[in-house]
Backbone as numpy.savetxt, mean C-alpha at the origin, in Angstrom:
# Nx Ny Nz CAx CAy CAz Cx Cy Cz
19.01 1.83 -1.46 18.39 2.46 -2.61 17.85 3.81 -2.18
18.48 4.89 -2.88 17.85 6.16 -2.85 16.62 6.19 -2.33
15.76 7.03 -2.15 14.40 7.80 -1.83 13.76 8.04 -3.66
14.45 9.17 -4.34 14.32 9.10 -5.37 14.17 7.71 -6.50
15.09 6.95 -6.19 15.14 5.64 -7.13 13.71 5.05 -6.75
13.77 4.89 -5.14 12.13 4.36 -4.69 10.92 4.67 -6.10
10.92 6.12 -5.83 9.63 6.56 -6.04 9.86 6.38 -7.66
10.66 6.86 -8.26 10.51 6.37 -9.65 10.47 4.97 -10.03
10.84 3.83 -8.97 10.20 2.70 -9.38 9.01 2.48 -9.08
8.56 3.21 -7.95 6.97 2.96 -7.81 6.16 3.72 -8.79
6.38 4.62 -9.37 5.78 4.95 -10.30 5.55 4.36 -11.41
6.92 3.46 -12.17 6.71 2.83 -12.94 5.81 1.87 -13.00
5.98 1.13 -11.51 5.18 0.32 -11.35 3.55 0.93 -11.57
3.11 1.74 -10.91 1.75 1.81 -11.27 1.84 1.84 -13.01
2.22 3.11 -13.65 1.97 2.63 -15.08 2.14 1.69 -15.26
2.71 0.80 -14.99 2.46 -0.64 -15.88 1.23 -1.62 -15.84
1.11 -1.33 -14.54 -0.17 -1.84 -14.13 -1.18 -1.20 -14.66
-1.36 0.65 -14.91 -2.20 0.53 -15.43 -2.18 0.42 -16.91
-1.45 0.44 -17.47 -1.37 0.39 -18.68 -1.77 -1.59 -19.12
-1.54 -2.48 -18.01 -2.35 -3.73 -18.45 -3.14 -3.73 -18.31
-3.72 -2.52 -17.55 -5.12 -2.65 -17.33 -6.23 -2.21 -18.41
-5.70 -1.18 -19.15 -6.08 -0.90 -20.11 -6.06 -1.33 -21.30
-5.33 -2.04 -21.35 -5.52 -2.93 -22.39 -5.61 -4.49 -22.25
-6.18 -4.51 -21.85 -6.97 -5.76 -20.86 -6.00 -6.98 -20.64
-4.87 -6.40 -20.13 -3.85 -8.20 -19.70 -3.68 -8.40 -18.73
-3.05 -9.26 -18.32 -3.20 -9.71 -16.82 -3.18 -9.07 -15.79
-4.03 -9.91 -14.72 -3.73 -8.97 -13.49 -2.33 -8.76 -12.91
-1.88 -8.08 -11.76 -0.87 -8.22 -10.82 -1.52 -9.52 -10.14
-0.43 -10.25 -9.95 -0.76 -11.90 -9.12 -1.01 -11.29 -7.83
-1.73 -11.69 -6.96 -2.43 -11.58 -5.77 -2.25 -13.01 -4.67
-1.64 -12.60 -3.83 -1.89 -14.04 -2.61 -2.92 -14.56 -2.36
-2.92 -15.72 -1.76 -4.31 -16.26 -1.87 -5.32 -15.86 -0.90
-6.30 -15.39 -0.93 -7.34 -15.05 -0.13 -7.34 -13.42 0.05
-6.66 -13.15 -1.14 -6.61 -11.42 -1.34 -7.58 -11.28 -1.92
-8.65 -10.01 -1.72 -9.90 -9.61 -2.91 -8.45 -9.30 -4.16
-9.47 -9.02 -5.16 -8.97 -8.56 -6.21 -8.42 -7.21 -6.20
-8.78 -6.39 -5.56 -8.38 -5.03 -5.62 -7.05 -4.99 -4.86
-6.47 -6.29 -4.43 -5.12 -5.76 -3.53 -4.15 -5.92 -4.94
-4.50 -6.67 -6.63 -3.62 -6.16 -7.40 -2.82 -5.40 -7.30
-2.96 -4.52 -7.26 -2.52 -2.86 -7.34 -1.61 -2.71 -6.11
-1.60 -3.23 -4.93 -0.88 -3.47 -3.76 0.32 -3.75 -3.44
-0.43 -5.14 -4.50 1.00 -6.21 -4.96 1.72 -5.93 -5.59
1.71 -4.94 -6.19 2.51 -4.64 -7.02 3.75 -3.32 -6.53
3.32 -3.39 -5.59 4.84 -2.59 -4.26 4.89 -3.19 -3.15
3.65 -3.76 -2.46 4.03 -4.20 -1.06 3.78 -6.16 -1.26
5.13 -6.17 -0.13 4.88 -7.75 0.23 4.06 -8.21 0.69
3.48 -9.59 1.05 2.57 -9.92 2.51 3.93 -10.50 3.31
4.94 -10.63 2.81 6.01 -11.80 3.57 6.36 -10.88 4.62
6.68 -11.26 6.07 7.55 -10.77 6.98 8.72 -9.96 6.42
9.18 -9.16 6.58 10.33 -8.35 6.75 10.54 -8.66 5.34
9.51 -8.70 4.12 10.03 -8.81 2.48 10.03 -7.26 2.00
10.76 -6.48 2.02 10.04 -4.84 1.12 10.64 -4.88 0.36
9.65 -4.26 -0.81 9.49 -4.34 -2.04 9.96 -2.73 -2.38
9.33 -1.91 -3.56 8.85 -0.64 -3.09 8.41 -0.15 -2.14
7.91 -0.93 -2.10 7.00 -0.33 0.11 7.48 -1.27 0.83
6.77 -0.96 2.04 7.20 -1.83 3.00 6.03 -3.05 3.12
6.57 -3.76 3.76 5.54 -5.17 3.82 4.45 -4.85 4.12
3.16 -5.34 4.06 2.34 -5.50 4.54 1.73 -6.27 5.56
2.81 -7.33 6.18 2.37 -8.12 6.95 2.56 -8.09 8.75
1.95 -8.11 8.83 1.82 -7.53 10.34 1.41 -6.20 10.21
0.98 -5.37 9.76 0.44 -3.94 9.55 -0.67 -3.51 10.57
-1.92 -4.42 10.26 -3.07 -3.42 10.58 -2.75 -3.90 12.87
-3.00 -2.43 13.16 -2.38 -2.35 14.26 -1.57 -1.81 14.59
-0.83 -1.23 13.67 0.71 -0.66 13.80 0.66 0.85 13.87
1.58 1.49 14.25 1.58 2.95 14.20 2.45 2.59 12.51
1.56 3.82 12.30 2.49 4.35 10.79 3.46 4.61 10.95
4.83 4.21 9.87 5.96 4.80 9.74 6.62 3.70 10.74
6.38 2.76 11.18 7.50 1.99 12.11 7.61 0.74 11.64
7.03 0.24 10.79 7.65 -1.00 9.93 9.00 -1.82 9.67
9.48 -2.15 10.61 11.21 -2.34 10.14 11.54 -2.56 8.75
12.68 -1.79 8.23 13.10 -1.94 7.29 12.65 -1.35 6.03
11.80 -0.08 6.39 12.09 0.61 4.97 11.92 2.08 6.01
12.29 2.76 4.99 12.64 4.09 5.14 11.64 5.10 4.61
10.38 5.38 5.69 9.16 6.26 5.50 9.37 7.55 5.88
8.83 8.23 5.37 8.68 9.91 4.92 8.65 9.96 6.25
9.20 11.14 6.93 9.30 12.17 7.86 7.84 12.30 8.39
6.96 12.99 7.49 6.05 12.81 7.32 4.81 11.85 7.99
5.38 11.14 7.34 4.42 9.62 7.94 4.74 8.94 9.33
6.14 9.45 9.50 6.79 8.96 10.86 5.91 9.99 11.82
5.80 10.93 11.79 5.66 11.73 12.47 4.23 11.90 13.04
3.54 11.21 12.01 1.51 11.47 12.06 0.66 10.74 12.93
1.31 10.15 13.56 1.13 9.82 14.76 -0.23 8.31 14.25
-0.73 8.20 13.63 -1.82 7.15 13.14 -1.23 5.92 12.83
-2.52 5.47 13.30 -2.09 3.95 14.31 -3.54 3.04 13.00
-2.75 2.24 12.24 -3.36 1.42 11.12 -4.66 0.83 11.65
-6.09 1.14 12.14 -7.15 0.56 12.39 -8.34 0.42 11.52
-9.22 0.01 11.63 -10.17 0.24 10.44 -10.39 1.64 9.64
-10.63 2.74 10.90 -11.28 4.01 10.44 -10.42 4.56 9.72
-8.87 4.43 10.49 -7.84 4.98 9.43 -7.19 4.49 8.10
-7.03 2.76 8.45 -7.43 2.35 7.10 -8.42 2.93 5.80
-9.80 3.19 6.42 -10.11 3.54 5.36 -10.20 4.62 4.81
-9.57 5.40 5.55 -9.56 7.21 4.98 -8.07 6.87 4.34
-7.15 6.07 4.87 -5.84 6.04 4.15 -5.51 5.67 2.49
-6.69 4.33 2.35 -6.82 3.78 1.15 -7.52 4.84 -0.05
-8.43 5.43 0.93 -9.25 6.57 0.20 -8.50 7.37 -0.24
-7.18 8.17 -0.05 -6.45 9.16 -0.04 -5.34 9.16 0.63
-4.65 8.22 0.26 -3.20 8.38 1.35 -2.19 9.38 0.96
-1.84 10.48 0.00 -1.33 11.17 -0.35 -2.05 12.35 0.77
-3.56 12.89 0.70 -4.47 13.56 1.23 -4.36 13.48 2.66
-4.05 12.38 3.21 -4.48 12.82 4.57 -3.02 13.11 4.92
-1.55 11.98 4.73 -0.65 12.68 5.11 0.23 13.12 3.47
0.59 14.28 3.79 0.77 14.94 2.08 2.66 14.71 2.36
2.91 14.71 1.92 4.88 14.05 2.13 4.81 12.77 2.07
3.60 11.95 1.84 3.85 10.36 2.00 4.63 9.59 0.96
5.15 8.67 0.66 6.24 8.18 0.03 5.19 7.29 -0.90
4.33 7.08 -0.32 3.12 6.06 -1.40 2.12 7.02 -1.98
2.45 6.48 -3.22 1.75 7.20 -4.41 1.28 6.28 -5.33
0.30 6.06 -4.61 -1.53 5.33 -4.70 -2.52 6.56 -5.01
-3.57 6.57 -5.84 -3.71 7.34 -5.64 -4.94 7.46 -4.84
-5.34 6.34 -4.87 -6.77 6.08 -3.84 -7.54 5.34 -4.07
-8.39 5.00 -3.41 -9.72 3.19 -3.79 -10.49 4.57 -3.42
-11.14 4.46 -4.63 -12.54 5.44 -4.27 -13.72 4.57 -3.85
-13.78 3.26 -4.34 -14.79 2.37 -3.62 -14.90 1.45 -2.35
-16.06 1.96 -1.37 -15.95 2.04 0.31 -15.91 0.20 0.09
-16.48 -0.22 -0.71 -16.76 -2.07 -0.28 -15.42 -2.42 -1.05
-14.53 -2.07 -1.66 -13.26 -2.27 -2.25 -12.18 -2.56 -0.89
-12.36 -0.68 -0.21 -11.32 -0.45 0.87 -11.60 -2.00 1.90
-13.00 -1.86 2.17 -13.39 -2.50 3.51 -13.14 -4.22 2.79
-12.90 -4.49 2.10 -12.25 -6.01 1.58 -10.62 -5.62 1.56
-10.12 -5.19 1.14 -9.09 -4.91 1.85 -8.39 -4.26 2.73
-9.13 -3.98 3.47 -8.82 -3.59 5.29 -8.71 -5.48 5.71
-9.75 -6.02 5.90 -10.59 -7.13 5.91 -9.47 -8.06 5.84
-8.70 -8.03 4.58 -8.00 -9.11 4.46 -6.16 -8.35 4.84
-6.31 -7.28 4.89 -5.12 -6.35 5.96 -5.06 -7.27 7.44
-6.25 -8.01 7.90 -6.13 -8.34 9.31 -6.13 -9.47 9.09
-5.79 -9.95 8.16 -5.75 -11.78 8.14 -4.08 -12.05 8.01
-2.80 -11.11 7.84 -2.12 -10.86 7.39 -1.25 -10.87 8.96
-0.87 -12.18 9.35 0.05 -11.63 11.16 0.93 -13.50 10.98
């Protein structure tokens, strides 16, 4: 699948999501022992081993250098930024992942709330 096809499905995907959100229908289903705010997550990344979705999995992540995930195909960009998934960067990533690396392929646009990120960092490490 294209690069392009990617991102216009991830886009869709967020509108849809937010658009249930706004008009108050269901959440995105969430795995079990996810806070609530990984909705929005779920709705591109897997928790399953080697499952990618729009994004790449999430499982096995926190720990990882960015951009080396087997099996999906990350921005130049992100390959290149040398950041290694730990708390601190977790949470500047969730905060702004477009912002810190700008070419990124995820277009999130950010958890502006610090006890949001840090529940899902939190449950990022329960995830191996």
């Amino acid at each position: 699948m294209g690069t392009y096809t990617l991102q216009i499905r991830g886009i869709l995907a967020l509108a849809l999501v937010g658009l249930l959100a706004a008009c108050g229908g269901a959440k995105p289903a969430v795995k079990g022992g996810a806070p609530a705010a990984f909705g929005i997550c779920a709705s591109c990344h897997s928790v399953k081993k080697g499952e990618t979705l729009i994004g790449p999995s999430l499982f096995g992540v926190y720990g990882t250098r960015a951009g080396e995930a087997p099996g999906y195909d990350f921005s130049p960009d992100l390959k290149k930024s040398g950041l290694v998934f730990d708390d601190a960067t977790l949470d500047k990533w969730l905060a702004n992942p477009v912002g810190m690396v700008p070419g990124t392929r995820m277009s999130y646009a950010g958890q502006a709330d610090p006890e949001k990120r840090r529940q899902l960092i939190a449950y990022l490490k329960t995830l191996h």
